[in-house]
Structure formats: structure tokens, C-alpha cells
C-alpha positions as CSV (number, residue, x, y, z in Angstrom):
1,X,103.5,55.9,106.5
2,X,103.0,59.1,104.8
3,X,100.9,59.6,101.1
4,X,100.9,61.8,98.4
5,X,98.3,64.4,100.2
6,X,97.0,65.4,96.4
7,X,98.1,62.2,94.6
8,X,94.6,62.5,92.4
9,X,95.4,65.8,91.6
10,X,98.7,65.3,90.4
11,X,97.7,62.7,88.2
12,X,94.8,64.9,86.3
13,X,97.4,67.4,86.1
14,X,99.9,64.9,84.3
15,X,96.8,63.6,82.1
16,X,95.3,67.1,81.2
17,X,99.1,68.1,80.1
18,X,99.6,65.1,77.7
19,X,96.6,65.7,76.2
20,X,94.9,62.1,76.6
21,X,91.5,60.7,78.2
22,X,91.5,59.2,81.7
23,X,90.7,55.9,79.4
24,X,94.2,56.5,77.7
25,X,95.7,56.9,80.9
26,X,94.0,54.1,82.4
27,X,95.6,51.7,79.1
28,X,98.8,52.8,79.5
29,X,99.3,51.7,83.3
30,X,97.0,49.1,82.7
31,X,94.2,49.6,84.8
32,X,90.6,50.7,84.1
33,X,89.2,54.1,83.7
34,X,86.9,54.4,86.8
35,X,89.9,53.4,88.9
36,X,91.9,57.0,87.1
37,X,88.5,58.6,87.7
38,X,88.6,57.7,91.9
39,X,92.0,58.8,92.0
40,X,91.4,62.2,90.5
41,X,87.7,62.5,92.7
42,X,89.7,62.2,95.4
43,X,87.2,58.9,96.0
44,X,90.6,56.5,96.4
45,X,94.0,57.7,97.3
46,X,96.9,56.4,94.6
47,X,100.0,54.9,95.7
48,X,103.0,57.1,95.1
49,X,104.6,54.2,92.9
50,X,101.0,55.1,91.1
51,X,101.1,58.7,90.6
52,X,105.2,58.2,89.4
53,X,103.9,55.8,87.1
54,X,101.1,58.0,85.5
55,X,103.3,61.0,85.1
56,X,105.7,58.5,83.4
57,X,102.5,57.1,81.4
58,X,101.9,60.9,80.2
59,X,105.8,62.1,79.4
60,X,105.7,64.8,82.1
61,X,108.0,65.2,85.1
62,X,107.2,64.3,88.3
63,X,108.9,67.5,90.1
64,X,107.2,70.0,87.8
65,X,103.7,68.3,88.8
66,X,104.5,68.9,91.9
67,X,106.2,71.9,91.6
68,X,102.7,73.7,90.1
69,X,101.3,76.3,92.7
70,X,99.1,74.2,95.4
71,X,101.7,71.6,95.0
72,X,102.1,69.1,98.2
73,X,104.2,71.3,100.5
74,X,106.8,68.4,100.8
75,X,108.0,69.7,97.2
76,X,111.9,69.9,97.2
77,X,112.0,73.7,95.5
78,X,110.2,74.8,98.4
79,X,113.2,74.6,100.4
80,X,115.3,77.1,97.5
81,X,112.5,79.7,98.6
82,X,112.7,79.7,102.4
83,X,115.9,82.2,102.2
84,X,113.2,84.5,104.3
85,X,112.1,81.7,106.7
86,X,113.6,81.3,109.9
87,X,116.2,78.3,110.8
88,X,113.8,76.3,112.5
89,X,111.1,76.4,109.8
90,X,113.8,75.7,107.1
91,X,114.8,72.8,108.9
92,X,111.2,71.5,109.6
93,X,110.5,72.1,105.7
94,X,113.7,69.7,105.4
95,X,112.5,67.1,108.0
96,X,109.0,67.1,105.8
97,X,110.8,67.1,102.7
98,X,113.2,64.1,103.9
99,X,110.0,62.1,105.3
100,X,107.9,62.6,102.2
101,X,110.9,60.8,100.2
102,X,111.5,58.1,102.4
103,X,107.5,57.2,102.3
104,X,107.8,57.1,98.6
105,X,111.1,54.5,98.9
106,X,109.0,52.4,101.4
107,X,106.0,52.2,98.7
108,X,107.9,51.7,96.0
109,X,109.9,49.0,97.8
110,X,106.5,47.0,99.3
111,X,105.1,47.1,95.3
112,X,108.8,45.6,94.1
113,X,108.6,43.1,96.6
């Protein structure tokens, strides 16, 4: 199964753009801080259910998290900008960009269930 590569990262980007403590953060998906503060170390990887659910927490979109430069390479928009890439690398991109979403739906649907 595939993860969110910067998962951490994209959550202390969603925190740091709403403006609120990892302790805030930590309230609002009800968990503790030191568990927000692994996840943006890099100590513990967060689910992709999690980092959804914390950019939810902090009102910001998911695909302009992920759409900030260093972004995980899986990012959809990085397939608008590959006009200049050959056919086989656009279609690898896609293949990428198809497995990173699938991963997601699998995660999301083993925390559901």
C-alpha cells in the first residue's frame, strides 16, 4: 500500500495556515498534541484518512496543500504541466497519480470499516 510520502508536512502546512497550535489541532481530531508533533517530525507517518481529516480540522483544501511547491509528486495538477514531457512520462505521472488515489480509498475504507 502506498502513503502520503510528506503526510507530516502537509499537516503543519494546514495547521501553520489556519493559524492554530498543534494542541488546537490535536482537539479538533481528537487526539493529543505529541501525537500532531510525531506526525509533523516526521517521527510517525499519519494515515491519509489523518492528514484529510486535519486539513478538514484547519478549513484548508487538501489539493492546495498538496499543490504547494515540494508537494508529493502524485499531486493531480502535475499532470496539467507535463504538456513538455514525453508520452511515456505523462502516462507514468498518470499511473502514479491513479495509484496514489486508490491507496487513499483503501485507507479510508480499512478506517470505515
Amino acid at each position: 500500500m502506498l502513503t502520503l510520502v510528506n503526510g507530516g508536512e502537509v499537516i503543519a502546512n494546514a495547521r501553520r495556515r489556519a493559524a492554530i497550535s498543534q494542541s488546537a489541532l490535536a482537539g479538533r481530531l481528537g487526539t493529543t498534541k505529541s501525537a500532531v508533533s510525531r506526525w509533523e517530525h516526521g517521527r510517525v507517518e499519519p494515515s491519509f484518512r489523518t492528514v484529510v481529516r486535519a486539513a478538514e480540522a484547519c478549513s484548508v483544501s487538501l489539493s492546495s496543500l498538496l499543490s504547494e511547491p515540494g508537494a508529493d509528486p502524485h499531486d493531480l495538477s502535475l499532470l496539467e504541466t507535463g504538456s513538455q514531457l514525453s508520452y511515456s512520462e505523462r502516462l507514468q505521472r498518470l499511473i502514479h497519480a491513479v495509484e496514489f488515489i486508490e491507496s487513499g480509498r483503501r485507507s479510508l475504507d480499512v478506517s470505515a470499516g
